[in-house]
Residue frames relative to the residue before (quaternion, step in Angstrom):
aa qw qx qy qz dx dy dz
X 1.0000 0.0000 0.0000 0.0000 0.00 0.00 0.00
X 0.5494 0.5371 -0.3509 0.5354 3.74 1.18 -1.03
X 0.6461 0.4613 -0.2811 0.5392 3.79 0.18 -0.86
X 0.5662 0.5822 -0.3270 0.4832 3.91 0.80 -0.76
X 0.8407 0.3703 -0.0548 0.3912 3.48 0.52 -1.45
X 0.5551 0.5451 -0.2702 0.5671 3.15 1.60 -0.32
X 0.5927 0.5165 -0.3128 0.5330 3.64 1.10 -0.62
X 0.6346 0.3077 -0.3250 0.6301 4.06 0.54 -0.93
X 0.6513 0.3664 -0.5525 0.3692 4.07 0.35 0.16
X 0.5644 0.5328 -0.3779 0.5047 3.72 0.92 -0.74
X 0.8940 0.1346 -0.2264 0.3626 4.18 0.71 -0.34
X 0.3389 0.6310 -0.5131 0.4730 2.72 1.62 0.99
X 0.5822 0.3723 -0.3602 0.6266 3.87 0.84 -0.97
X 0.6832 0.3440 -0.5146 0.3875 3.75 -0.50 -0.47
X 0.4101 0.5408 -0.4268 0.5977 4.36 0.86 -1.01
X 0.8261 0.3657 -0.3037 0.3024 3.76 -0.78 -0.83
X 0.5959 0.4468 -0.3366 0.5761 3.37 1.06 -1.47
X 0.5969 0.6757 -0.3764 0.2133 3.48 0.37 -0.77
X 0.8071 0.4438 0.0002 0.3895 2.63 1.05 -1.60
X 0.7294 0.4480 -0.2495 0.4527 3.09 1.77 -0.45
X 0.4656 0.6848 -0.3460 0.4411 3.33 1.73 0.55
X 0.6727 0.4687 -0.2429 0.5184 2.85 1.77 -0.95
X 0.4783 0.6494 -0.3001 0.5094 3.64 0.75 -0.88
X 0.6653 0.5195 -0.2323 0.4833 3.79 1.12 -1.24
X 0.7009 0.5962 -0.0880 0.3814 3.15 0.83 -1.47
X 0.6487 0.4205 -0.0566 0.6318 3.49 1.37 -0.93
X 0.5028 0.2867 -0.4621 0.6720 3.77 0.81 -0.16
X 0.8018 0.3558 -0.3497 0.3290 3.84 -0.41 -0.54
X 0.3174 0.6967 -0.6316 0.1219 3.38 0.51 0.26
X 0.5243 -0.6003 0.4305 0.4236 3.60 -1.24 0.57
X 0.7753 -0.4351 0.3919 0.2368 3.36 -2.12 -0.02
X 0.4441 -0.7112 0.4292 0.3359 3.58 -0.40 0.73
X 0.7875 -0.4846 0.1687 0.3414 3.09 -0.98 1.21
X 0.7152 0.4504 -0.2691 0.4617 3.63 0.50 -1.16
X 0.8267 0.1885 -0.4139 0.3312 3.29 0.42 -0.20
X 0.3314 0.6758 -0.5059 0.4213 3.52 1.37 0.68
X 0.6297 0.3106 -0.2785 0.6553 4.11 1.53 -0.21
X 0.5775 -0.5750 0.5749 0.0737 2.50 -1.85 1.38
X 0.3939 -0.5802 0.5233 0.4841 3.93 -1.11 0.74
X 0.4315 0.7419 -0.4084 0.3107 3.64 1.19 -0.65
X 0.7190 0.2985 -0.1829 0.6004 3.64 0.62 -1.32
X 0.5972 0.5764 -0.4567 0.3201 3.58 0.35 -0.86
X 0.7468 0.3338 -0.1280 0.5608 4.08 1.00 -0.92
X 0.6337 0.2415 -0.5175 0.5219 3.35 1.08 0.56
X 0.3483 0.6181 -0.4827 0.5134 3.87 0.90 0.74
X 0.8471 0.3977 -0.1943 0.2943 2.87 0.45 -1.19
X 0.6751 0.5261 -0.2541 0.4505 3.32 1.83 -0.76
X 0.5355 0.6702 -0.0882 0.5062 3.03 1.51 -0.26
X 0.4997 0.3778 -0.3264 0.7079 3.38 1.67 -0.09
X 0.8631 0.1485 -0.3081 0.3716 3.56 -0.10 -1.17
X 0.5186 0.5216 -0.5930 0.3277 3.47 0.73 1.15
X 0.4306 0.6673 -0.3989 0.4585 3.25 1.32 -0.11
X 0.6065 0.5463 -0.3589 0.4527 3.48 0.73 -1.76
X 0.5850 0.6583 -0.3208 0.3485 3.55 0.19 -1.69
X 0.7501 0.5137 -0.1634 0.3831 3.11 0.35 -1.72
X 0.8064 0.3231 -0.1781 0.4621 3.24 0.73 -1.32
X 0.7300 0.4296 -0.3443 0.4050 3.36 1.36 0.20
X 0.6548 0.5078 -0.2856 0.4814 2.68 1.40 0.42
X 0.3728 0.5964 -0.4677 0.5352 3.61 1.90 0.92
X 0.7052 0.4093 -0.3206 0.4820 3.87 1.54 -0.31
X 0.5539 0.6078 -0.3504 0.4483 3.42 1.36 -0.73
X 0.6872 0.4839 -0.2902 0.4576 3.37 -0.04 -1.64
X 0.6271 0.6276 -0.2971 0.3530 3.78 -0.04 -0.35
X 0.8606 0.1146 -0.1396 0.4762 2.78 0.85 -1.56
X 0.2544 0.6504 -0.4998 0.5124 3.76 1.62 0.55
X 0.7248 0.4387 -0.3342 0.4129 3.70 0.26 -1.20
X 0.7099 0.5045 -0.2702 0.4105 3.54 0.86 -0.63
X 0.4690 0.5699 -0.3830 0.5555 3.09 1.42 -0.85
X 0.7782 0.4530 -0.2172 0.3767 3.25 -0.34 -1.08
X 0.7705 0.3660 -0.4001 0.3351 3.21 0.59 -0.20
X 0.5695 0.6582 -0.2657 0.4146 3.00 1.85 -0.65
X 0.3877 0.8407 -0.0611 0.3730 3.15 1.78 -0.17
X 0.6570 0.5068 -0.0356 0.5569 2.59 1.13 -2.31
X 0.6453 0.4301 -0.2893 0.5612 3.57 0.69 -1.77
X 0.5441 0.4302 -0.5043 0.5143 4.16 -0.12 -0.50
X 0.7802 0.2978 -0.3428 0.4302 3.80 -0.35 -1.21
X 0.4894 0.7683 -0.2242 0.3464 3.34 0.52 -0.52
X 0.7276 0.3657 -0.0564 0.5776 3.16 1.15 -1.91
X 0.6380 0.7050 -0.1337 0.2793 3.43 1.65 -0.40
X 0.5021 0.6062 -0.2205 0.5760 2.33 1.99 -1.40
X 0.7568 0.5003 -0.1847 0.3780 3.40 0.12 -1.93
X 0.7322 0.4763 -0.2373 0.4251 3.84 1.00 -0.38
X 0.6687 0.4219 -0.1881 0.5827 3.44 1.55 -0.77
X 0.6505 -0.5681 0.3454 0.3671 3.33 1.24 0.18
X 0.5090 -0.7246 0.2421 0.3966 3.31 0.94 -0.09
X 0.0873 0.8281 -0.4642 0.3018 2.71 1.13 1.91
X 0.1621 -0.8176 0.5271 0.1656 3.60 -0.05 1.15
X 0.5380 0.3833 -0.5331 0.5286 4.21 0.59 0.10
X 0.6785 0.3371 -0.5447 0.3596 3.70 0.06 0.25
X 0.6250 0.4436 -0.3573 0.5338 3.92 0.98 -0.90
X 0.6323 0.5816 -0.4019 0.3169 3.72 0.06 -0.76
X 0.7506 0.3772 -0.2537 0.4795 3.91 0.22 -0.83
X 0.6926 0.3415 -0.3815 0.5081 3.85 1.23 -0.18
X 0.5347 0.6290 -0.3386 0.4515 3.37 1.24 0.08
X 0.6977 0.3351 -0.2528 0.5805 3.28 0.77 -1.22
X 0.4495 0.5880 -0.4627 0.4880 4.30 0.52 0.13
X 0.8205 0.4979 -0.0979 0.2632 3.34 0.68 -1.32
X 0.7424 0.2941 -0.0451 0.6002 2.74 1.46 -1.31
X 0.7617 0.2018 -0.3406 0.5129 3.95 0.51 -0.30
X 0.2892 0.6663 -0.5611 0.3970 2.83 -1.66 0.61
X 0.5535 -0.5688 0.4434 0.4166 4.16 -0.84 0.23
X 0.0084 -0.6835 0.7290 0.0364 2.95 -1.69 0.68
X 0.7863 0.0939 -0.2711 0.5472 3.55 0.41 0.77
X 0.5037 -0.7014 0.4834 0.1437 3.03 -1.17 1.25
X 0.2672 -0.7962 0.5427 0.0119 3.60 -0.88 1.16
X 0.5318 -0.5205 0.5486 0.3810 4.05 -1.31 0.35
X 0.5539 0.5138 -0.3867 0.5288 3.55 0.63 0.39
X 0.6765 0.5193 -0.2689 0.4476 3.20 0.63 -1.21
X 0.6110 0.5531 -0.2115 0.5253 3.50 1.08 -1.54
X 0.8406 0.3418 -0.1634 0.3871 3.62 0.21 -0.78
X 0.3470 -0.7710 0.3258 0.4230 3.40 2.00 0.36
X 0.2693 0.6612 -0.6376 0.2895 4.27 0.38 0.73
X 0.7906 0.2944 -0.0469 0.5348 3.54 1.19 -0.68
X 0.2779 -0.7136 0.5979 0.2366 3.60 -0.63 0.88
X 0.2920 -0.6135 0.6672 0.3053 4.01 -1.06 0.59
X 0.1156 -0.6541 0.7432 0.0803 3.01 -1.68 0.92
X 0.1402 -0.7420 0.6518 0.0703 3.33 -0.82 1.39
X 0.7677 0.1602 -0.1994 0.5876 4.07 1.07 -0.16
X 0.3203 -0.8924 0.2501 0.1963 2.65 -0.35 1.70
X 0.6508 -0.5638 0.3732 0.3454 4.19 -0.69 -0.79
X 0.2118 -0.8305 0.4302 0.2833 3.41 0.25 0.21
X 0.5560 -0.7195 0.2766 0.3108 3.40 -0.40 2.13
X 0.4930 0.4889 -0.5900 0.4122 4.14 0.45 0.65
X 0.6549 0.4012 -0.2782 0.5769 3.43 0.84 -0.94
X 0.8809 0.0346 -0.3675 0.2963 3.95 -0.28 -0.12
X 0.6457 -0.4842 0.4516 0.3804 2.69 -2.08 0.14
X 0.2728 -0.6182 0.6373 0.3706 3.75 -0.75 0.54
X 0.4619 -0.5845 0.6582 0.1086 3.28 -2.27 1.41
X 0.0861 0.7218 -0.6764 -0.1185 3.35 -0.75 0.84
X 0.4211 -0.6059 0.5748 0.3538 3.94 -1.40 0.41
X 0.0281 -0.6666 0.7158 0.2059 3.04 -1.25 0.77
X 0.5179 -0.7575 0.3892 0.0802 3.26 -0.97 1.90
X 0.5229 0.6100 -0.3383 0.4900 3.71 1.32 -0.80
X 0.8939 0.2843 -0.0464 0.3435 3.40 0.58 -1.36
X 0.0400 -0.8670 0.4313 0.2464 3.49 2.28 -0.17
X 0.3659 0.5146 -0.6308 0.4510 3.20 0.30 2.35
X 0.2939 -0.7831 0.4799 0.2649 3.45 -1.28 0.77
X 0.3377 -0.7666 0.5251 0.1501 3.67 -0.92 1.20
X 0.2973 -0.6456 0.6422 0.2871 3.98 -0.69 1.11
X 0.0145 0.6991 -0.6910 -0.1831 3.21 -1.72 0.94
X 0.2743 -0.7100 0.4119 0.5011 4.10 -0.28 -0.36
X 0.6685 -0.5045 0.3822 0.3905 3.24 -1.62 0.35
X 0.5288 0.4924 -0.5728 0.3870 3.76 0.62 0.40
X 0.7669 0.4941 -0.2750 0.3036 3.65 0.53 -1.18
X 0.6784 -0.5096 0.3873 0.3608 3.47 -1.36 1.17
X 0.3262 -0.6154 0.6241 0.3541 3.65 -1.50 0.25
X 0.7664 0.4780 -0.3455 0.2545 3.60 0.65 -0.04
């Protein structure tokens, strides 16, 4: 019986340690995922996708802008040379054609920026300048100096 009781003491302490490794183990379980990421990484993740997007939308865009535009060129072109070489008739289907975006930007994607696929004709717009410090776009007009 003495040999009996000495055995349930040898798995009673081994039952306990047991139990208090586990009990250990399970209060420590690790942190759920989000807060194991930084907001730090989380918004370079994010900028980083829609520069991808951009990128890849802008392997279908850009193409067809170039084509526009060129088809454009040959229209203004056919204008001039028909109207006599009237340049207010070739000039406003030219400038439609040719200014305007040809590559799509994380700005664009995220609507901070309107795409222009036909462009304006530079009396009518305001030139966009980036202001790089603040990755916001400032309106200047086409009269004012860039310096």
């Amino acid at each position: 019986m003495t040999s009996f009781l000495s055995f349930l003491t040898r798995v009673d302490r081994k039952l306990v340690a047991g139990a208090v490794v586990l009990a250990a183990c399970l209060a420590g379980s690790p942190a759920p995922a989000e807060e194991l990421v930084s907001e730090e990484t989380k918004e370079t993740a994010s900028q980083g996708g829609m520069g991808a997007a951009a990128g890849l939308t802008s392997v279908v865009y850009a193409p067809v802008k170039v084509a526009y535009a060129a088809g454009g060129s040959i229209v203004a072109g056919l204008a001039y040379v028909l109207s006599g070489g009237d340049k207010d008739v070739a000039k406003p289907i030219f400038d439609a054609s040719v200014r305007g975006d040809y590559v799509v930007t994380p700005q664009h994607m995220s609507g901070e920026r309107d795409l222009e696929f036909v462009g304006r004709p530079r009396s009518d717009q305001a030139l966009r300048t980036p202001d790089v410090s603040a990755n916001k776009v400032q309106k200047q007009s086409a009269g004012e100096s860039w310096e």
